[in-house]
C-alpha positions as a Python dict, from the first residue, in 0.01 Angstrom:
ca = {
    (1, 'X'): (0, 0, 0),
    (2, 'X'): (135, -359, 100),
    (3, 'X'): (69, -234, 448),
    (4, 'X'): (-297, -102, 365),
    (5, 'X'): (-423, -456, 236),
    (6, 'X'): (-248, -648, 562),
    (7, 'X'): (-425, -433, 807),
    (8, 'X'): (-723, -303, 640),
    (9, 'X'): (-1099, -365, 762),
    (10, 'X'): (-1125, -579, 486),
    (11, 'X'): (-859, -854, 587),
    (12, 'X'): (-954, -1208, 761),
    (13, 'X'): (-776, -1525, 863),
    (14, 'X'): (-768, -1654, 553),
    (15, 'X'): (-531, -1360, 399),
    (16, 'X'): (-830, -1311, 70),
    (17, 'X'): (-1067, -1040, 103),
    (18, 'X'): (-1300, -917, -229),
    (19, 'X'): (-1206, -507, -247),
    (20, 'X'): (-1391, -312, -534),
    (21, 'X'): (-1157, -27, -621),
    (22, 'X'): (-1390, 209, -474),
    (23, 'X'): (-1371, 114, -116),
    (24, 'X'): (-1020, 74, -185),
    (25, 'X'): (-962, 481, -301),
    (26, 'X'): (-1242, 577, -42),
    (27, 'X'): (-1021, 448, 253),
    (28, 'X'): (-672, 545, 100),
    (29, 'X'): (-785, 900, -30),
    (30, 'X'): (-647, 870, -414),
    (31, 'X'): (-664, 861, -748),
    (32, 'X'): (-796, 528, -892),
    (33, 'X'): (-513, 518, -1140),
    (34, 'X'): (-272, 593, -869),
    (35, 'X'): (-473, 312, -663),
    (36, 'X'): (-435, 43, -1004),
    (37, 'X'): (-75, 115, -1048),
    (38, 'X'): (13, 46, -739),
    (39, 'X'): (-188, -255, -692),
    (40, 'X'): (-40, -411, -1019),
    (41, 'X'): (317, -339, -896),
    (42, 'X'): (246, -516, -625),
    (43, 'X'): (122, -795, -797),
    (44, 'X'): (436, -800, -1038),
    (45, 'X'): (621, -819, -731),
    (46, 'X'): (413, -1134, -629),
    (47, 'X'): (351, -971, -308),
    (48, 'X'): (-35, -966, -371),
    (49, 'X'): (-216, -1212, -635),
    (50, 'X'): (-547, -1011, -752),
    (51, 'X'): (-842, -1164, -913),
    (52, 'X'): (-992, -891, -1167),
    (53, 'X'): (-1301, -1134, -1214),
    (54, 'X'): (-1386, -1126, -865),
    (55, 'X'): (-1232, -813, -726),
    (56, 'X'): (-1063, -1041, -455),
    (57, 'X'): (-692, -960, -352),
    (58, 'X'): (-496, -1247, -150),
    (59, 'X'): (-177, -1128, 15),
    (60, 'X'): (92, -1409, -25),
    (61, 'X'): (256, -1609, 158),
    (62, 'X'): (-2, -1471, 387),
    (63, 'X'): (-8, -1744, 626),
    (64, 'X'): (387, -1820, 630),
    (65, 'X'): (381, -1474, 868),
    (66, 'X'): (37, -1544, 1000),
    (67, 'X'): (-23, -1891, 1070),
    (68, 'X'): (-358, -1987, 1294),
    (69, 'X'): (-284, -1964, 1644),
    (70, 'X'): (-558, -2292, 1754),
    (71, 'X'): (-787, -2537, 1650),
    (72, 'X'): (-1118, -2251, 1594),
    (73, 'X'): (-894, -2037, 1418),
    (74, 'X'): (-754, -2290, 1205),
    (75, 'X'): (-1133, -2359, 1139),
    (76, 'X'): (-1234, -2045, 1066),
    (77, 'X'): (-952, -1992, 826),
    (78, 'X'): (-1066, -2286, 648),
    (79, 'X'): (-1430, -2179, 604),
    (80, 'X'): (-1303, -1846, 474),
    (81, 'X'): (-1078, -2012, 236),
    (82, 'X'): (-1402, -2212, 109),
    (83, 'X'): (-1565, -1925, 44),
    (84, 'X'): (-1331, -1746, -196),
    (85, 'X'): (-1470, -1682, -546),
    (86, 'X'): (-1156, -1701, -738),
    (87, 'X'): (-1064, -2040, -792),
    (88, 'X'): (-668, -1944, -822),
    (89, 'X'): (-681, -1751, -547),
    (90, 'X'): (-848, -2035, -354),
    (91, 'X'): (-610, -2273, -499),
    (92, 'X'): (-295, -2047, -350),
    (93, 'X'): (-502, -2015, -9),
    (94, 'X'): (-535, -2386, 23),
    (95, 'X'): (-171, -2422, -46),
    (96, 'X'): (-21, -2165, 173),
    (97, 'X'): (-270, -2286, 450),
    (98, 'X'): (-175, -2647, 401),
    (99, 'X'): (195, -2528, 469),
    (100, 'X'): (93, -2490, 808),
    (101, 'X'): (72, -2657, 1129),
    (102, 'X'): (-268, -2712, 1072),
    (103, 'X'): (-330, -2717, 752),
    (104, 'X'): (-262, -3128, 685),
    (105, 'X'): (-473, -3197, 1015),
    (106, 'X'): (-843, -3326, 1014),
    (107, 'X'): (-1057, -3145, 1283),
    (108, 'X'): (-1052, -3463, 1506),
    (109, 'X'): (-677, -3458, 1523),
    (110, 'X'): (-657, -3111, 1597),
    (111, 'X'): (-924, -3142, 1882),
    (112, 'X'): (-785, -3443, 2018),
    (113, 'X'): (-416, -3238, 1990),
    (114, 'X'): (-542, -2935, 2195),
    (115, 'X'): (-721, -3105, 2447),
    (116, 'X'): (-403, -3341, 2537),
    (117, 'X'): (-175, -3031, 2603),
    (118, 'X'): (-378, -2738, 2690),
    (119, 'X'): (-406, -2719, 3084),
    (120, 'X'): (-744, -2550, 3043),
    (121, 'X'): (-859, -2885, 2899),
    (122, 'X'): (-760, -3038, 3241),
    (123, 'X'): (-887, -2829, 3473),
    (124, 'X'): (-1120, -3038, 3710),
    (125, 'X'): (-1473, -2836, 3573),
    (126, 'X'): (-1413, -2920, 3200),
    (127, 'X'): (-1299, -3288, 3274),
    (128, 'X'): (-1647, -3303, 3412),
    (129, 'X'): (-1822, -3129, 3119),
    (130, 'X'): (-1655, -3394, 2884),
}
């Protein structure tokens, strides 16, 4: 089920996604006690944190395996994180994230970052643009 939550329609960037337990035994195709078991096992295991409140699941160490690969999708990662209901499983987001690469960087450091080493950022039309 690890598996299921990691590649499920419901993931984003920012590793939290809110999954009612319906949609979760409508995609799967079981039982919802089999479906709660095996979510709290995984929990137990602190593989997944799950917010009963606000139906949110966050994988962890989510962003230890998948890290942002750039600037937007370090961005994007962050507005996600902002938008998480649970405040504990905001709280672990912002953590993990801030393990990153990218995660202790304002946006004008990571701009100014990219642009000195990307050789699309020197090409003769976007020196132009700037």
């Amino acid at each position: 089920m690890l598996v299921y939550y990691m590649t499920c329609d419901h993931m984003n960037s920012s590793g939290c996604f809110r999954l009612p337990d319906g949609y979760a035994i409508a995609d799967l195709g079981w039982a919802m006690e089999r479906y709660r078991t095996a979510r709290d096992l995984l929990a137990a295991a602190a593989l997944i944190s799950f917010d009963r409140a606000t139906e949110e699941v966050f994988v962890d160490r989510w962003f230890r395996h998948n890290p942002p690969t750039n600037a937007k999708h370090a961005k994007g990662a962050r507005r996600l994180i902002n938008k998480i209901d649970s405040d504990p499983l905001r709280e672990k987001a912002e953590a993990e994230f801030c393990e990153t690469d990218w995660g202790g960087q304002s946006e004008v450091v990571v701009n100014s970052e990219l642009s000195n080493h990307s050789r699309l950022a020197n090409t003769p039309i976007l020196q132009r643009v700037r």
